[in-house]
C-alpha positions in Angstrom: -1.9 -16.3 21.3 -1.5 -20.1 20.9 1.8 -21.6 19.3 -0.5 -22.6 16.4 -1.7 -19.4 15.6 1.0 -17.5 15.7 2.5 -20.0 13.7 0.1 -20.1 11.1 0.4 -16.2 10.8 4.3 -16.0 11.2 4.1 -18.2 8.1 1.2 -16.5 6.0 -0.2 -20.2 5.8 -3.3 -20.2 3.5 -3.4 -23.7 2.2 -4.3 -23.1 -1.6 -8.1 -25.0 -2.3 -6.7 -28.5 -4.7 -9.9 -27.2 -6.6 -8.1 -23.6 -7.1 -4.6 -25.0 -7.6 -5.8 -26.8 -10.6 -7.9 -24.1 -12.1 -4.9 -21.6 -12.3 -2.8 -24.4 -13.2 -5.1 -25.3 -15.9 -5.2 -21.4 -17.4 -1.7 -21.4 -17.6 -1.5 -24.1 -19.8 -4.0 -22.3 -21.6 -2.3 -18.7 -21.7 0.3 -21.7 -23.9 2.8 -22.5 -21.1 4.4 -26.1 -21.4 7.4 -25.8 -18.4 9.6 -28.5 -18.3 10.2 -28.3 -14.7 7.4 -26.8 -12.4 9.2 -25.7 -8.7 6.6 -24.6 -5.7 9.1 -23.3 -3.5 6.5 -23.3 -0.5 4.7 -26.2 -1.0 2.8 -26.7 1.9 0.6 -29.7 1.8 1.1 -29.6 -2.0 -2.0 -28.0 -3.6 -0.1 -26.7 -6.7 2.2 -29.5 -6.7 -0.3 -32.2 -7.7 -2.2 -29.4 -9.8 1.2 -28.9 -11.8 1.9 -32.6 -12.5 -1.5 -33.2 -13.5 -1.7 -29.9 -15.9 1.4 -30.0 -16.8 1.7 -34.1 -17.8 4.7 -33.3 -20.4 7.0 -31.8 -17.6 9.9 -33.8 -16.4 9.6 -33.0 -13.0 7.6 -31.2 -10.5 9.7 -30.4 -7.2 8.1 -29.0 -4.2 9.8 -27.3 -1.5 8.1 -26.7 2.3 9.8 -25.6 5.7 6.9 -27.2 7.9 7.4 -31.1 8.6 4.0 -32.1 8.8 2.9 -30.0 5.8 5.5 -32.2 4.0 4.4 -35.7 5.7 0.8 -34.6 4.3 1.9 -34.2 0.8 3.4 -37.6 1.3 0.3 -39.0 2.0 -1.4 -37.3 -0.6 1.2 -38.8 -3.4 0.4 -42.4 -2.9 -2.9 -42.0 -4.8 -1.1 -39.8 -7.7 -0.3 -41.6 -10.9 2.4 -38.8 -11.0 4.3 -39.5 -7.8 7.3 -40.7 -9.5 7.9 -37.0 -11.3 7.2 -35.6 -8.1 10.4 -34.8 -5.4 9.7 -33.1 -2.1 12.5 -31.7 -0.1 12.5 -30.1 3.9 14.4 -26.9 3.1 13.5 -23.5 4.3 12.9 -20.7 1.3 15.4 -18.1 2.7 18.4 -20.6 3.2 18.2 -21.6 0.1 20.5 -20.8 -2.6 18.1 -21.1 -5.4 20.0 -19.8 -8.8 22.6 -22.8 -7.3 19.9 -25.2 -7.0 18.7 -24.6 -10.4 21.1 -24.0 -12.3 21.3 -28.0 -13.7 17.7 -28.1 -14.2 17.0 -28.4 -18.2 14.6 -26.7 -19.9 12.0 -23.8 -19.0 11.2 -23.3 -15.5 7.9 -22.3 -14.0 7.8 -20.9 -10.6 4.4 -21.3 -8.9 2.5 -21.2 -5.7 1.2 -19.4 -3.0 4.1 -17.1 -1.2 2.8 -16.1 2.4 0.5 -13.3 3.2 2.2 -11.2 5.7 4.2 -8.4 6.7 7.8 -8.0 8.2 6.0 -5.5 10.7 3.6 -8.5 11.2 6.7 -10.8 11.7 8.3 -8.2 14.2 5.3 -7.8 16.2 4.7 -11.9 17.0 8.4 -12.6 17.1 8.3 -14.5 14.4 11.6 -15.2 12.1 10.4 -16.3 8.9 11.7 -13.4 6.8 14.6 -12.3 5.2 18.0 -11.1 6.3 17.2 -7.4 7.7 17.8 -4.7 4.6 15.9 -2.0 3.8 15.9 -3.7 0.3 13.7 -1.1 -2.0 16.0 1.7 -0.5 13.6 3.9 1.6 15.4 6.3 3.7 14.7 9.2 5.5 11.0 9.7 7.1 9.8 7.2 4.5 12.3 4.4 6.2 11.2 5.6 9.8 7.6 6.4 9.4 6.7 2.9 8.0 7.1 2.8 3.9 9.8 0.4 4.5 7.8 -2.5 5.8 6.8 -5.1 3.1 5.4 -8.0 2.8 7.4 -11.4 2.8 5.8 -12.5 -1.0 7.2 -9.5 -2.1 10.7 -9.9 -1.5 10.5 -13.5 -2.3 9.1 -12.8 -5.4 11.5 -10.1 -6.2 14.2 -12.4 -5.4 12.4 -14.9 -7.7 12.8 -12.3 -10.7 16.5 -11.6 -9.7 17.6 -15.5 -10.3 15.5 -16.5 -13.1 15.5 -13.3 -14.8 19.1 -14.4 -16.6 18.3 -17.5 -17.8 14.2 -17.1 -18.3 11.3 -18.6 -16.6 7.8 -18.6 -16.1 6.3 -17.3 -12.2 2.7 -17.5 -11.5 1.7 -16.7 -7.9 -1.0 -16.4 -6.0 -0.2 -13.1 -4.1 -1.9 -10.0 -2.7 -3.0 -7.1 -5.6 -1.5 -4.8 -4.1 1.6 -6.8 -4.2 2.0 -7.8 -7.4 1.6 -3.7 -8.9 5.0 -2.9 -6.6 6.7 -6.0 -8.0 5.8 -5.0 -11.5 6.8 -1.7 -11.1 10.1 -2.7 -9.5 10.9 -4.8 -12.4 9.9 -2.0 -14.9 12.3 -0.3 -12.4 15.4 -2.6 -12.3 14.4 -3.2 -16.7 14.1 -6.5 -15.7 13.7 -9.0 -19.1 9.9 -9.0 -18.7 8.0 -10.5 -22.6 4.4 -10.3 -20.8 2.6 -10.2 -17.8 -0.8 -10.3 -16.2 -2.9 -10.0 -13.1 -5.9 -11.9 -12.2 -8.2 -11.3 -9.8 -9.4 -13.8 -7.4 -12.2 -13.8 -4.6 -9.7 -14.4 -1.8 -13.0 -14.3 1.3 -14.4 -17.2 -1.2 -11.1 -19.6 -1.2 -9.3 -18.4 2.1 -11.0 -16.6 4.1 -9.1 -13.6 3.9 -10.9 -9.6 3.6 -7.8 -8.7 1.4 -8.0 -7.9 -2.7 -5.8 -10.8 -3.8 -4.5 -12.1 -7.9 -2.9 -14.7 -9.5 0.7 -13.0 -11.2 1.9 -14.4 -14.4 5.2 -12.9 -15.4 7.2 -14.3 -18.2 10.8 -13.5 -18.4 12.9 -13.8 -21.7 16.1 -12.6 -21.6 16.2 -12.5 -25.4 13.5 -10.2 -26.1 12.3 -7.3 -26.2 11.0 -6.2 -22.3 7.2 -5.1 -22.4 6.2 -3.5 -19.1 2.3 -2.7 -19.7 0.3 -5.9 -18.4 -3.6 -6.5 -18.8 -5.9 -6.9 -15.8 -8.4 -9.4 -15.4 -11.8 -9.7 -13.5 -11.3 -13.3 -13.0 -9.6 -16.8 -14.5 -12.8 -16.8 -16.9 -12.4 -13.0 -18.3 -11.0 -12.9 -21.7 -11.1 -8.9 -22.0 -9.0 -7.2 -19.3 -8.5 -3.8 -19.1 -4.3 -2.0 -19.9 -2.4 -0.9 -17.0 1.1 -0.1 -17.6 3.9 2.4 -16.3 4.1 5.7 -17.3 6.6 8.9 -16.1 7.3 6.7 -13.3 3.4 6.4 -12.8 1.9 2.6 -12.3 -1.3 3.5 -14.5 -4.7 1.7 -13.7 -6.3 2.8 -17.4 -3.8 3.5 -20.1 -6.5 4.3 -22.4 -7.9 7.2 -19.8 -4.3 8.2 -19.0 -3.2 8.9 -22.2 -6.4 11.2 -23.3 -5.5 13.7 -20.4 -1.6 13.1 -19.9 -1.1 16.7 -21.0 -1.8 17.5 -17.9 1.1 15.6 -16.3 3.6 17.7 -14.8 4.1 19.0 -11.1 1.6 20.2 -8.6 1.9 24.0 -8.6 1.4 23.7 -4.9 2.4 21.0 -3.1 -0.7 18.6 -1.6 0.4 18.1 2.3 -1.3 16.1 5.0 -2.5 16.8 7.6 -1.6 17.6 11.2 0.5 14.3 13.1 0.7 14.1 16.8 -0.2 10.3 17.5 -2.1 11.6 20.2 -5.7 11.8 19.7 -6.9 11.4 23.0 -4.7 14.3 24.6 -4.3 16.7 21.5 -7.8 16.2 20.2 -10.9 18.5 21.9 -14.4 18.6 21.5 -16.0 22.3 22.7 -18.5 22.1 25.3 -20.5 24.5 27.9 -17.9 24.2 30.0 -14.4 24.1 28.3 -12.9 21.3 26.1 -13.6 17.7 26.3 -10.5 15.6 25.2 -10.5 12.0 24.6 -9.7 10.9 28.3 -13.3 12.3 29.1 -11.7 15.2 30.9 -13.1 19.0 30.6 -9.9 21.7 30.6 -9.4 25.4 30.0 -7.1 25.8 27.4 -6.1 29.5 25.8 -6.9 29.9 22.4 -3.6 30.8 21.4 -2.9 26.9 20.1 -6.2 25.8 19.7 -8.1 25.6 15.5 -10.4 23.8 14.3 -10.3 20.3 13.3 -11.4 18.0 10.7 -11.2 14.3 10.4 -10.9 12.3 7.4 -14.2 11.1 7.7 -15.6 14.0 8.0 -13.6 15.3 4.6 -14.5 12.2 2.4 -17.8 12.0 4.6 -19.0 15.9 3.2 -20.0 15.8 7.3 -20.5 19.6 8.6 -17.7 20.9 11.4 -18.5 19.1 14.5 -16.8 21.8 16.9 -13.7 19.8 17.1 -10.1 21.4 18.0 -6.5 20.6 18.0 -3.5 21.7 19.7 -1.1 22.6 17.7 2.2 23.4 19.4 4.3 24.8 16.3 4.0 26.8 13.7 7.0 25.0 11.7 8.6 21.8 12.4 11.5 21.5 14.9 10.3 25.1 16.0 10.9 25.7 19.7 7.7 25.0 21.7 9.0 26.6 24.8 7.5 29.8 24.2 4.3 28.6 25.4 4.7 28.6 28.6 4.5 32.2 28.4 2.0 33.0 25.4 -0.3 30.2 26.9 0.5 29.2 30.2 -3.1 26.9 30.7 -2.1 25.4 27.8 2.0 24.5 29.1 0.3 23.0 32.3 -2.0 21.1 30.3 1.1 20.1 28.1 2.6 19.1 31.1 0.1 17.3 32.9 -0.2 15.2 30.1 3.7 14.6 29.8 3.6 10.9 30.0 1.3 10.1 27.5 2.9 12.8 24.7 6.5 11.7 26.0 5.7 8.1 25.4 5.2 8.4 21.2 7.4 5.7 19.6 8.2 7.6 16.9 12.2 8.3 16.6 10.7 11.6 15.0 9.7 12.9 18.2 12.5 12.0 20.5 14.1 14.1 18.0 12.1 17.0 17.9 11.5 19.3 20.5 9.2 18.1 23.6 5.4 18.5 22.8 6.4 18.2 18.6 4.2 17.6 16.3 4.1 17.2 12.5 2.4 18.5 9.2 2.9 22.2 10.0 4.5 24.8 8.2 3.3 28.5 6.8 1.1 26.2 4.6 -1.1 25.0 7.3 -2.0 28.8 8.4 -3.1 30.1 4.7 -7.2 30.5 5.6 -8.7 28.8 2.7 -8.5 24.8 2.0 -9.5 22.7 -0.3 -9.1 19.0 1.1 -9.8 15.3 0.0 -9.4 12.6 2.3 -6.8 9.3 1.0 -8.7 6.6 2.5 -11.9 7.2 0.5 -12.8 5.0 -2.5 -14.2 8.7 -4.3 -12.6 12.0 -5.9 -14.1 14.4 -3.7 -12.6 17.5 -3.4 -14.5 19.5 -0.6 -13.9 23.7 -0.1 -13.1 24.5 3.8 -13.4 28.5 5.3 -12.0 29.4 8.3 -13.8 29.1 11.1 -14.3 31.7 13.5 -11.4 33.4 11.6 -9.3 30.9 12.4 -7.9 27.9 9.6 -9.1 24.7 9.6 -6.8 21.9 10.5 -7.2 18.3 9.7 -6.2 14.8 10.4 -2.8 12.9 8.6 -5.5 10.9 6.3 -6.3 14.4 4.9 -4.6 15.8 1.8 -5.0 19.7 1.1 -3.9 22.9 -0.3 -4.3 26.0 1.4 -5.0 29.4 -0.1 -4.5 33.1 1.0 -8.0 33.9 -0.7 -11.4 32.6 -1.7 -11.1 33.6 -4.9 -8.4 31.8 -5.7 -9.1 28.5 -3.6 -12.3 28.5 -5.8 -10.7 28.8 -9.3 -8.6 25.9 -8.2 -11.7 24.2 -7.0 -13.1 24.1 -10.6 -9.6 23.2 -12.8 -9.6 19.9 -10.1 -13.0 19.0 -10.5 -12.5 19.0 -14.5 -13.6 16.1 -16.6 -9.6 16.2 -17.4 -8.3 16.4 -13.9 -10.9 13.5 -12.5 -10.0 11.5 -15.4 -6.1 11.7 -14.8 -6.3 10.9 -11.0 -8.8 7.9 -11.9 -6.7 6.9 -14.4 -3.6 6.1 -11.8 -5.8 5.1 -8.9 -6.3 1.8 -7.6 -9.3 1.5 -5.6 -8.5 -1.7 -3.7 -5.4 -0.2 -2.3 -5.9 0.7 1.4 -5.3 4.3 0.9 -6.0 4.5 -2.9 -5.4 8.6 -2.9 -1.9 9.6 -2.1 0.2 12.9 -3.0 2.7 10.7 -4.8 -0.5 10.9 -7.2 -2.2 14.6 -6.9 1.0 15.9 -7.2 1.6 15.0 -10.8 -1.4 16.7 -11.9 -0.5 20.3 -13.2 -3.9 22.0 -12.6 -2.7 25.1 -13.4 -3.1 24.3 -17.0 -7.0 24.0 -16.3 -7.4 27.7 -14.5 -10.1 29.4 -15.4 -11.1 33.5 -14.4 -14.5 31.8 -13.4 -15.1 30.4 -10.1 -16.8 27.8 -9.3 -19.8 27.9 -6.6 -18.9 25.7 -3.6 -21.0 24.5 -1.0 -18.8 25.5 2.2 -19.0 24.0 5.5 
């Protein structure tokens, strides 16, 4: 990777279009904002800075801070043709040495915070090397599996935002940044959270792939902080700078709701999941735990045909073949416990084709990365429990912009197991698997999950979600005729 590419992505650099800048610039002033000192704390080669001086010609000053040198000798350049240069100051100073409630605290008037924070990842940051990120803290207080399977990583705008919030919450403000959507939900939430001194919000979408080239759902976040009134914490959406109409999204039980109007016609069926939803089988080894049948054994990913027992071998199901309503495509997967932690010794004896297999493939299953496994027993996997050995399913796969709840039967007598992108509950008999079916696939039931769904997110279905939804309060004595694989 060059030095300028790994630059540009250690810093999330997307110059802001000047054209863009001055459009959100100039729908702030219309939303009625009139700061009296505008502060882009990553200016870069000053986009919103110019934007801001020339929307916002009543401000005293317009101060723009930027760690890169030549971003900054740029904007220099660019300020000899501004008729605002002389409310303009520029300063070399890097975001996360900066003591920023000290910096501001002389500065009269309102504030507004605006800009473009950068768009990447502390696990992006650790993988390049790169430095420009905070002090190391698991700062939204993961722990557990959560802190070691990966919830903990963030992006950088998001604790710089947040950290925005904590210093100008006291004395009020105005932020408006350009971040990812995803983004700005966890910061709103966090600030319902921590009953931050929030009098309005909004989110407005923008076509990042059309001003920065970037396949990612992205907005521009107005908060306004007042520490004098009274907080609101439901926001309005908006399709663009030019929609006037929005839709209400707001926090509810905890819940970050995508349609308040939705969630609140079938909230009486908000409660807890009279099963637990669980995921599917983790082993972060596809290629060696993963078979396909053939003539002549099992074929796993390495291309190589074995003869395995089937004492640990079931049936599998991907994700896309869940959210894809795909037929089985005589796939299996090893499954070396029945409960996690459980002693997987024993199969040396029950299966002893499958221990030298197992063995033969030491290296690959030794070599995970996850702390989970070094320690677990050798061979561990995860997402098993009596659960995952109940015959009847009924599964929807998380990555899939759709509610589709699919019916799986055993197989060969045998339950069906499925990949981590799966969610599922798992039932001792048809019967009841299919009165389930039909309280899920409701008009009530679809309409609560929709209503705290957001489709742009990566993986827009999550337990955290499902599991709120009290379908027992839907059960019916009539089941419902399922199509079954």
């Amino acid at each position: 990777m060059s030095i300028e590419k790994k630059r540009r992505i250690e810093f999330g650099d997307f110059q802001t279009p000047d054209a863009l800048a001055l459009q959100v610039c100039n729908h702030l002033r219309a939303l009625g904002l009139r700061p009296d000192v505008v502060i882009e704390p990553t200016c870069g080669v000053g986009a919103f800075v110019l934007a801001a001086a020339h929307a916002f010609n009543d401000a005293r000053q317009v101060l723009g801070y930027e760690v890169n040198e030549a971003h900054l000798d740029t904007l220099r350049g660019r300020l000899s043709a501004s008729p605002h240069e002389s409310r303009i100051q520029l300063e070399h100073a890097d975001f996360f040495s900066i003591d920023w409630k000290e910096q501001t605290k002389t500065l009269p008037g309102r504030l507004l915070i605006v800009g473009n924070f950068p768009w990447v990842t502390s696990a992006t940051q650790g993988a390049i090397g790169g430095t420009n990120l905070p002090e190391k803290s698991n700062f939204l207080g993961f722990n557990g599996f959560d802190a070691i399977s990966g919830k903990a990583n963030f992006d950088i705008s998001e604790w710089m935002l947040l950290d925005v919030l904590r210093w100008l919450a006291p004395r009020g403000g105005d932020v408006a940044m350009l971040i990812k959507t995803a983004v700005a939900r966890k910061v709103l939430a966090h600030a319902e959270r921590q009953q931050m001194p929030i009098a309005g919000a909004r989110i407005v979408e923008i076509d990042a792939k059309k001003h920065f080239g970037a396949s990612v759902d992205a907005c521009l976040l107005v908060i306004r902080l007042d520490p004098a009134a009274v907080p609101s914490y439901d926001y309005a959406v908006f399709s663009s700078l030019e929609d006037h109409q929005g839709r209400k999204v707001g926090h509810r039980h905890g819940l970050t709701v995508s349609d308040l109007n939705t969630f609140e016609a079938c909230s009486f069926l908000i409660g807890q999941s009279p099963q637990k939803w669980r995921s599917g089988v983790k082993h972060d080894t596809s290629a060696v735990m993963e078979f396909t049948r053939c003539a002549t054994g099992y074929e796993n990913g390495l291309g190589e045909i074995v003869q395995l027992e089937e004492t640990c071998l079931f049936p599998l199901m991907k994700g896309s073949d869940i959210g894809g309503n795909k037929e089985w495509r005589s796939k299996f997967v090893l499954i070396t416990q029945r409960t996690v932690g459980a002693d997987t010794s024993s199969i040396r004896e029950l299966a002893p084709k499958t221990w030298a297999y197992l063995e033969a493939h030491a290296e690959q299953l030794d070599a995970r990365g996850s702390t989970i496994y070094a320690k677990n027993p050798r061979f561990s996997i995860f997402g098993v429990g009596d659960y995952a050995f109940r015959p009847w399913r009924i599964a929807i796969c998380g990555l899939y912009k759709a509610i589709r709840f699919r019916l799986v039967a055993p197989i060969d007598g045998r339950p069906v197991m499925f990949d981590d992108t799966v969610y599922y509950l798992s039932f001792d008999t048809e019967d009841e698997a299919r009165q389930t079916l039909t309280a899920l696939e409701s008009e009530q039931a679809r309409g609560l999950l929709s209503s705290l769904i957001f489709w742009d997110e990566k993986r827009p279905i999550k337990t955290g979600i499902l599991n709120v939804l009290d379908w027992s309060r839907l059960l019916t004595d009539t089941p419902m005729q399922a199509t079954l694989i």
